[in-house]
C-alpha positions in Angstrom: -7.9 -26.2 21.7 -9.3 -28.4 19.0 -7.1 -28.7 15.8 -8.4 -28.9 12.2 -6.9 -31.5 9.8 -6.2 -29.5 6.3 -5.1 -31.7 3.1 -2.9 -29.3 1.1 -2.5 -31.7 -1.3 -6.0 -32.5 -1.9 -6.4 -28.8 -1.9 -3.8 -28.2 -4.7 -5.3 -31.0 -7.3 -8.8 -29.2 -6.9 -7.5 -26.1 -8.1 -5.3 -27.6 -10.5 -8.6 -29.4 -11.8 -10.3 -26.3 -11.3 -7.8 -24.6 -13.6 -6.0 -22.9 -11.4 -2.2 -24.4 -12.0 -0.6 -21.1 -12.2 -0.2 -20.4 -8.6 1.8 -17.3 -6.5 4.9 -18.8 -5.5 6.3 -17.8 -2.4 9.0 -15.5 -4.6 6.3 -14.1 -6.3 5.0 -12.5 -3.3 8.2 -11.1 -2.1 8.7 -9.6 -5.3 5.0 -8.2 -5.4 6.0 -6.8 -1.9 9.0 -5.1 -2.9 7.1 -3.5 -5.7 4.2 -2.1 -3.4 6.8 -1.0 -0.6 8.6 1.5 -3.4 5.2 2.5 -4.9 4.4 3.8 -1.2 7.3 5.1 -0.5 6.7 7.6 -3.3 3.3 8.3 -2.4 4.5 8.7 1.1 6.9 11.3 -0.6 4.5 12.9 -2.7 2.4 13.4 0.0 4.8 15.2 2.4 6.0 17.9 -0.2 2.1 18.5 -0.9 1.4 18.9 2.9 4.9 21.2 3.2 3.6 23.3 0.7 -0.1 23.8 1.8 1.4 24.5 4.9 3.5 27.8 3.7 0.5 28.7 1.4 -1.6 28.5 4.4 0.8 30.3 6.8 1.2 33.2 4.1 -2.8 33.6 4.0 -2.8 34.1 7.0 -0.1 36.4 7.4 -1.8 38.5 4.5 -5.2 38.2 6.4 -3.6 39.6 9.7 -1.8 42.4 7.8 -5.2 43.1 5.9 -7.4 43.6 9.3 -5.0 45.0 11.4 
C-alpha cells in the first residue's frame, strides 16, 4: 500500500496566510457535538409524541369509519 507524505505544518501556515488563523480546536468540536446530540434528542422526542398521536387519531378514524359502514 503506498503511503502519502502530508506536511501539516506547511498546511497550517497556508491557511494562516490565507487568513484562516482562527481554526476548530479539537474542544471546539466536542462541544459542537454535544450541542447537536441534545438538539436531536429533542427532535427525536418531538417526533415520537407526533407519531403517538397520529397514531390514536388514525386508530379512532378508523374505528368511526367501521362504526359508520357497518
Amino acid at each position: 500500500m503506498a503511503t502519502l507524505a502530508f506536511d501539516t505544518l506547511k498546511f497550517v501556515e497556508k491557511l494562516e496566510s490565507a487568513g484562516s488563523a482562527d481554526l476548530a480546536t479539537r474542544y471546539d468540536l466536542q462541544a459542537l457535538e454535544a450541542r447537536m446530540g441534545e438538539k436531536i434528542e429533542a427532535a427525536n422526542s418531538s417526533i415520537i409524541k407526533w407519531m403517538a398521536g397520529l397514531m390514536i387519531a388514525q386508530g379512532a378514524l378508523i374505528a368511526a369509519l367501521v362504526k359508520l359502514v357497518g
